[in-house]
LUMKE-773206 format. One line per 3 residues: number of its first residue (from 1); for each residue y, x, z of N, C-alpha, C. Coordinates in Angstrom, 2 decimals. Layout:
// residues N
NUM> Y/X/Z/Y/X/Z/Y/X/Z; ...
This chain:
// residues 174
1> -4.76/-2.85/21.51/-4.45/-3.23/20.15/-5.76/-3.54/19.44; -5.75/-4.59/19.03/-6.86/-4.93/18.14/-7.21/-4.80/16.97; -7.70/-3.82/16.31/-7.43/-3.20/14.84/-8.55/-4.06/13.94
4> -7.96/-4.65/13.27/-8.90/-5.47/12.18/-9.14/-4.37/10.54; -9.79/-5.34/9.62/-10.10/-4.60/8.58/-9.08/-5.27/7.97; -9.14/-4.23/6.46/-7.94/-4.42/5.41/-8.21/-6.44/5.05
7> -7.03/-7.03/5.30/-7.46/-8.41/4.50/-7.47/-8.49/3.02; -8.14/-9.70/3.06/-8.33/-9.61/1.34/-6.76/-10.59/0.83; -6.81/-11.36/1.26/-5.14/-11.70/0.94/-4.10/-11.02/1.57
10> -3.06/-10.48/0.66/-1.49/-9.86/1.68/-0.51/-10.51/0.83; 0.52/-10.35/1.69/2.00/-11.18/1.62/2.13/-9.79/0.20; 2.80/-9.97/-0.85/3.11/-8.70/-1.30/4.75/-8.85/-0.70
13> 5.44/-9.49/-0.48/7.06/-9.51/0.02/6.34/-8.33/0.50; 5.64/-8.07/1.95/5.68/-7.49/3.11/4.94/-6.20/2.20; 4.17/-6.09/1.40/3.24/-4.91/0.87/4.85/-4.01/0.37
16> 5.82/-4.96/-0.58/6.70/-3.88/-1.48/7.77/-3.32/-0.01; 7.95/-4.25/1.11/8.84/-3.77/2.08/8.01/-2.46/2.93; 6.79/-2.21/3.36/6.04/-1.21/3.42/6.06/-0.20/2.53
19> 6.51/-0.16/1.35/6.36/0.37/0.13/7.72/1.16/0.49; 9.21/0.44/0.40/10.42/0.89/0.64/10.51/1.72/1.81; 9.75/1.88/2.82/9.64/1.98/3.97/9.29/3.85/3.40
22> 7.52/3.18/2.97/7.32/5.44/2.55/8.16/5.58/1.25; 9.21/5.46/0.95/9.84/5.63/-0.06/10.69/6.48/0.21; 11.50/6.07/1.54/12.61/6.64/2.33/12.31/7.75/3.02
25> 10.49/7.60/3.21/10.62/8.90/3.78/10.17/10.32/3.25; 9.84/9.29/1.55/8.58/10.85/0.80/9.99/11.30/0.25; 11.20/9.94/0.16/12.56/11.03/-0.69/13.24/12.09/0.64
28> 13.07/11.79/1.98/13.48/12.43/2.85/12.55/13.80/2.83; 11.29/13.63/2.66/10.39/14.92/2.42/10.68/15.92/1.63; 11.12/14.92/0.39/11.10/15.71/-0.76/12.78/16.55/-0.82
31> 13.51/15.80/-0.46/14.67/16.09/-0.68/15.42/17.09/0.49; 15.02/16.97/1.39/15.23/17.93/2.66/13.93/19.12/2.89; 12.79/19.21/2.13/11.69/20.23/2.47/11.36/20.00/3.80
34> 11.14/18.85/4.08/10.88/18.77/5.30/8.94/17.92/4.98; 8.37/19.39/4.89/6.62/18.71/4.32/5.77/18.62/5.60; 6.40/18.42/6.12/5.88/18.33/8.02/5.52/16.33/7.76
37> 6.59/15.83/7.03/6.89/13.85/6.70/5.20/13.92/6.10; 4.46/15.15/5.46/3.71/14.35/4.47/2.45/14.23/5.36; 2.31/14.87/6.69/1.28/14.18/7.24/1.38/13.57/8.13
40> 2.75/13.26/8.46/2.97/11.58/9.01/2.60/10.41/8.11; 2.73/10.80/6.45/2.90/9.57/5.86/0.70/9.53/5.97; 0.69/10.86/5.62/-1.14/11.16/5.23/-1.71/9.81/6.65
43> -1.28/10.01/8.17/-1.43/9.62/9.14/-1.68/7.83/8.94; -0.46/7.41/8.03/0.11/6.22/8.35/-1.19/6.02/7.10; -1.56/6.61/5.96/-1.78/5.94/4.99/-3.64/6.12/5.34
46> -4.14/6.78/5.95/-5.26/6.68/6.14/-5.85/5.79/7.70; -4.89/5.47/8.20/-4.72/4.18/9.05/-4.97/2.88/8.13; -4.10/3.00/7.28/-3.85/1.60/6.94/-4.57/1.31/6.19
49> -5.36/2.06/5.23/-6.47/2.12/3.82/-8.12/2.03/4.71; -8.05/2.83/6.23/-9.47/2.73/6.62/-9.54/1.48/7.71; -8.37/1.08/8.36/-8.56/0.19/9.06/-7.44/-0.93/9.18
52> -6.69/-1.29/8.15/-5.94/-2.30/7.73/-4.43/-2.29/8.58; -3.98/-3.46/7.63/-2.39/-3.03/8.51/-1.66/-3.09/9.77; -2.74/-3.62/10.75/-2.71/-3.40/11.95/-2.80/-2.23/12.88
55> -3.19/-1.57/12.12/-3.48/0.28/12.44/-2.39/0.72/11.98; -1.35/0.83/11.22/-0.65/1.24/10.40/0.90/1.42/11.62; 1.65/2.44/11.56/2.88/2.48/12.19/3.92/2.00/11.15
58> 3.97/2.22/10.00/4.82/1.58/9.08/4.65/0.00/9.11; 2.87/-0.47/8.39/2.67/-1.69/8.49/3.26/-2.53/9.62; 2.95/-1.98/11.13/3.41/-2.50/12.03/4.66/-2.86/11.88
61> 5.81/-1.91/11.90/7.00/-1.95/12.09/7.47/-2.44/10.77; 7.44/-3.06/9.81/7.62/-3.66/8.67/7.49/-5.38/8.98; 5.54/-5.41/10.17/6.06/-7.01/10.10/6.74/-7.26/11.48
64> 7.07/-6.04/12.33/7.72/-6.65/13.33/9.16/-7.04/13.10; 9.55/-6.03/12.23/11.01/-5.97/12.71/11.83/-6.05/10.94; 10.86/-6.03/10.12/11.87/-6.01/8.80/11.78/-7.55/8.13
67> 10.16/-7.55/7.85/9.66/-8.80/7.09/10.47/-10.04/8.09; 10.34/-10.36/9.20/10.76/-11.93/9.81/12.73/-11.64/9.57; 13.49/-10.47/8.47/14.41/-10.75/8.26/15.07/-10.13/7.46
70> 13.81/-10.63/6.30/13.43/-10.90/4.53/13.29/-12.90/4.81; 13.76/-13.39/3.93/14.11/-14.97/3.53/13.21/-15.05/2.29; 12.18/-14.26/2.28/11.78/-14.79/0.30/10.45/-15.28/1.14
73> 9.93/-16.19/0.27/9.16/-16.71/0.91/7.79/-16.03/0.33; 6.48/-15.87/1.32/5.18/-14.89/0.98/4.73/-15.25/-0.69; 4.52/-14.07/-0.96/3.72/-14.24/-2.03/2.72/-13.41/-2.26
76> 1.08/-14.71/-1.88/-0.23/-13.63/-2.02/-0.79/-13.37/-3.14; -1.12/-12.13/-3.00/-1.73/-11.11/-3.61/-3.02/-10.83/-3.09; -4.16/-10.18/-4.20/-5.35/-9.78/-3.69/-5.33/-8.23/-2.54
79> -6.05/-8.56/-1.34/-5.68/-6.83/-0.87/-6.82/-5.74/-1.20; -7.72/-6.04/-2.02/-8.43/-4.72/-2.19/-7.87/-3.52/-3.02; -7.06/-3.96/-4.20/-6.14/-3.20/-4.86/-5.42/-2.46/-3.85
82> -4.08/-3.23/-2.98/-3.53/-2.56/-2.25/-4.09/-1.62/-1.50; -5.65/-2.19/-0.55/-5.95/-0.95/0.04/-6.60/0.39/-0.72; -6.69/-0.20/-2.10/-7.17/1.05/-2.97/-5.82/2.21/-3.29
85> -4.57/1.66/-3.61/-3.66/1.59/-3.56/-2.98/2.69/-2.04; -3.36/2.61/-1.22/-2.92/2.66/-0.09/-4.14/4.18/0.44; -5.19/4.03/-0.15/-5.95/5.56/-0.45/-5.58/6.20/-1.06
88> -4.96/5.90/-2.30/-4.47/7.05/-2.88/-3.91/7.59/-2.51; -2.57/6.91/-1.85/-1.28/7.88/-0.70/-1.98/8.46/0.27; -2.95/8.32/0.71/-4.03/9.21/1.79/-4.42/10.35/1.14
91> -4.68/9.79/-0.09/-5.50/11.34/-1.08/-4.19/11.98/-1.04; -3.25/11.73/-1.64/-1.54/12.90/-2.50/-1.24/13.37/-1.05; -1.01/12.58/-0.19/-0.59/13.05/1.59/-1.13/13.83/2.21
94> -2.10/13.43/2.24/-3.56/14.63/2.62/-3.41/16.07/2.09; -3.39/16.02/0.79/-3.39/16.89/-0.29/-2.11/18.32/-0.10; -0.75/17.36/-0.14/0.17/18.09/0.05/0.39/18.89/1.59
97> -0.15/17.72/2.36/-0.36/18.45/3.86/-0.67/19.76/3.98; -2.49/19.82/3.27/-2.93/21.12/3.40/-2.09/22.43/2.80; -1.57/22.02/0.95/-1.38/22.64/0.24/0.26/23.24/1.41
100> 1.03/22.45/2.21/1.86/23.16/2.38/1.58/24.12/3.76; 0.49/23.45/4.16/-0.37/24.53/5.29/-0.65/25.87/5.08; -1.19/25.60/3.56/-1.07/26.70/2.78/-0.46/27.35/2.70
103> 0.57/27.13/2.62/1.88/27.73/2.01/2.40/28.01/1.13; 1.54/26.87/-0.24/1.71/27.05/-1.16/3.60/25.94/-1.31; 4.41/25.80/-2.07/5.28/25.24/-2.05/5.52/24.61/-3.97
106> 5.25/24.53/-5.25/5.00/24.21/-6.16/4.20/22.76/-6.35; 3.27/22.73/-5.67/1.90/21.90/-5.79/2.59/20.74/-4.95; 3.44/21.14/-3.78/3.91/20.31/-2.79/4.76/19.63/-3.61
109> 5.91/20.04/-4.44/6.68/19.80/-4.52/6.21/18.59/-6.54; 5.58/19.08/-6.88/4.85/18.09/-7.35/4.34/16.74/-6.76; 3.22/16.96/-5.76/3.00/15.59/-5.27/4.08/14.67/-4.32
112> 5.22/15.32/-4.20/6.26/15.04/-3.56/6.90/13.52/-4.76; 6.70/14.77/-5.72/7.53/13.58/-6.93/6.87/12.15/-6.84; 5.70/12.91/-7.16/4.70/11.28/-7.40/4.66/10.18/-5.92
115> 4.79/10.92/-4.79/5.16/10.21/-3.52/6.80/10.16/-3.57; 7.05/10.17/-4.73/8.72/9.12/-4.69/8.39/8.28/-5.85; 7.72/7.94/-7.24/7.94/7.84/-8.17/6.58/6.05/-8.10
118> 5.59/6.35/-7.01/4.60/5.66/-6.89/5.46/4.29/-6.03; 5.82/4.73/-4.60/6.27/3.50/-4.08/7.59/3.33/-4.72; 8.31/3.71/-5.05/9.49/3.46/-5.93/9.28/1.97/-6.84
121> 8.03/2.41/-7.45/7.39/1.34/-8.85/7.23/0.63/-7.69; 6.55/0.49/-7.34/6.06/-0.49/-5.91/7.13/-1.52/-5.82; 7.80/-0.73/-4.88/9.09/-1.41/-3.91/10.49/-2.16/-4.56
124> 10.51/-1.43/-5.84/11.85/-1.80/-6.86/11.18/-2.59/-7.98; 10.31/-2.25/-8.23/9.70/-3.30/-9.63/8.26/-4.00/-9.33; 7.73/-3.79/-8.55/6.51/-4.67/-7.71/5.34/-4.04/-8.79
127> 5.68/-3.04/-9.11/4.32/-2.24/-10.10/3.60/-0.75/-9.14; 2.21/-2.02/-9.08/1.35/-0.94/-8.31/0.52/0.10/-8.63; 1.11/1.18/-9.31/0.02/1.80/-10.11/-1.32/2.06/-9.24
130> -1.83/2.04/-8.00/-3.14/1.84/-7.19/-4.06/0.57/-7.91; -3.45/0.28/-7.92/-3.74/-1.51/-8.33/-4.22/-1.20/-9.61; -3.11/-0.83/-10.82/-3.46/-1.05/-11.93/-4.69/0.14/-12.23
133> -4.57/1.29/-11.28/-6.28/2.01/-11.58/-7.09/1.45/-11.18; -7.05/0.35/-10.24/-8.02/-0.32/-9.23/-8.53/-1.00/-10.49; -7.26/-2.44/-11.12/-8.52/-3.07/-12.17/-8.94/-2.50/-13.37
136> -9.09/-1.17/-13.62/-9.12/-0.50/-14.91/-10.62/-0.02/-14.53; -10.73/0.85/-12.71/-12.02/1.00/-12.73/-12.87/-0.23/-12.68; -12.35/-1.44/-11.99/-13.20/-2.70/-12.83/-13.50/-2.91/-13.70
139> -12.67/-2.89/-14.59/-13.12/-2.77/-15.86/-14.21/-2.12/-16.78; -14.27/-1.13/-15.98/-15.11/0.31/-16.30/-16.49/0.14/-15.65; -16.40/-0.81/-14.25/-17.90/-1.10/-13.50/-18.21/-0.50/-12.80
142> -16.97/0.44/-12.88/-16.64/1.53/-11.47/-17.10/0.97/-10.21; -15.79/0.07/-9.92/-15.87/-0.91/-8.70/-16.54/-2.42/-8.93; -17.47/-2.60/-8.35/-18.04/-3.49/-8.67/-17.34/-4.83/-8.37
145> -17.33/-6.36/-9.05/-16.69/-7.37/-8.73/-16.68/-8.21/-7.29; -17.76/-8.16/-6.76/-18.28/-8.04/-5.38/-16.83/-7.99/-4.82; -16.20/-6.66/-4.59/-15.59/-5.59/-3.85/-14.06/-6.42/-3.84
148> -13.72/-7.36/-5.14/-12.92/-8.09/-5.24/-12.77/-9.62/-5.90; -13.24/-10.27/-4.97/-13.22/-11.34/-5.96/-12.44/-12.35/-6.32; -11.07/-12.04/-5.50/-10.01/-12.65/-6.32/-9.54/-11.96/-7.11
151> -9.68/-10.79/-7.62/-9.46/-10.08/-8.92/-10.60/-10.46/-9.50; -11.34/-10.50/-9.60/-12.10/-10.66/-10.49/-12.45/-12.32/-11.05; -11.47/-13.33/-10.17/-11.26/-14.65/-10.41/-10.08/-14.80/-10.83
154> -8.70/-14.78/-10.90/-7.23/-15.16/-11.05/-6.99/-16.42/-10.43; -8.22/-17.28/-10.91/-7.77/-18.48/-10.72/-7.85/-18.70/-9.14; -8.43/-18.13/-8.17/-8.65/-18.47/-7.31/-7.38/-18.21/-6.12
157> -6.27/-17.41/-7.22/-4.74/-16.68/-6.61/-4.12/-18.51/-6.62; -4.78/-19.40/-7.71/-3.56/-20.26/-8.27/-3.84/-21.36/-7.35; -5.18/-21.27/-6.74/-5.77/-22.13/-5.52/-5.06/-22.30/-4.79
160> -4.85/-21.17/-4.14/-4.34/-20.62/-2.80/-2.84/-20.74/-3.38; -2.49/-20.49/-3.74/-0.62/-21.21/-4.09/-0.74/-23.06/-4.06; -1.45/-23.30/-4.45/-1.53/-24.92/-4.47/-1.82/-25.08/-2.75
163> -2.87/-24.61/-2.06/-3.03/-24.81/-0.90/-1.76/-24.54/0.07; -1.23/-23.02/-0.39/-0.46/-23.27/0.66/0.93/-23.95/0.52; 1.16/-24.43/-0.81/2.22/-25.16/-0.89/2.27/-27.12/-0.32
166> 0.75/-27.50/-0.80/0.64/-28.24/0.54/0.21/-28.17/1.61; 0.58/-27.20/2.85/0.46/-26.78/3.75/-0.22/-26.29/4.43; -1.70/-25.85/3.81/-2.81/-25.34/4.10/-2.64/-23.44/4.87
169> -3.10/-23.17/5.30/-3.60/-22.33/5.78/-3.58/-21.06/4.55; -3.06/-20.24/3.84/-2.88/-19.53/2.54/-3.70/-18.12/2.77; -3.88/-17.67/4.20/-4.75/-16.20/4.42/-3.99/-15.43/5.62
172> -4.27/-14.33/5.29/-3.43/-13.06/6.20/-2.55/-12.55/5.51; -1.69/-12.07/6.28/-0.03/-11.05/5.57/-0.88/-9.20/5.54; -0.06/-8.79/5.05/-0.21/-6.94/4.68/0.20/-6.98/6.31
């Protein structure tokens, strides 16, 4: 398997169907106490944030078998957000892992929420709150523009829709 880095363009169709994907399983976590899911998801999400969605068991199985039967046609998005986006669920996953190692059960059941409430926004309303901290620490000079520069261009999203609508070559999928 050939594991590439996070791309800077992703399909978001395929980012919110990844999204639905840990949705089903942080409500299966949450809703059955079954906190054993949160370092499968910790697994999947520090795959996919350190070495892109080719590493990923969700990512994978999203463009094998879900995305080619989704009919909407791609729509790119910048991916540094997402993979910022896609750390965070590494940080809350991670987090709850230990805490239920612990044996603590409160703390779990907190980040449980927010691992239903995060890809939820995601997957049902295409609102990435990763994203929207992503351009806020831009904003801030946190993350430097460098790090994204089709966020830090817009126009260069409206390029790449013109290109690939006359048939050009548009990037990589999530």
């Amino acid at each position: 398997m050939r594991i590439s880095r996070f791309p800077n363009i992703v399909d978001d169709v395929t980012v919110r169907l990844i999204a639905g994907v840990i949705l089903v399983l942080a409500v299966v976590a949450l809703a059955a106490h079954q906190w054993w899911l949160y370092a499968v998801l910790a697994t999947d999400f520090v795959l996919r944030s350190g070495w892109g969605p080719s590493a990923s068991p969700v990512a994978i199985l999203v463009n094998r078998w879900i995305r080619p039967r989704v009919s909407a046609a791609p729509r790119y998005t910048a991916g540094p957000p997402k993979r910022f986006a896609a750390t965070v669920g590494a940080v809350f996953t991670l987090a709850a892992t230990i805490l239920w190692l612990a044996g603590t059960s409160l703390p779990v059941i907190l980040i449980g929420v927010v691992m239903v409430v995060f890809p939820a926004l995601e997957s049902l309303a295409g609102i990435c709150v990763g994203c929207i901290v992503f351009g806020w620490l831009m904003r801030l000079g946190l993350i430097p523009e460098s790090v994204c520069l089709e966020c830090a261009d817009i126009t260069r999203r409206a390029a790449q829709r013109q290109a690939a609508a006359a048939g050009a070559p548009a990037g990589s999928q999530a």
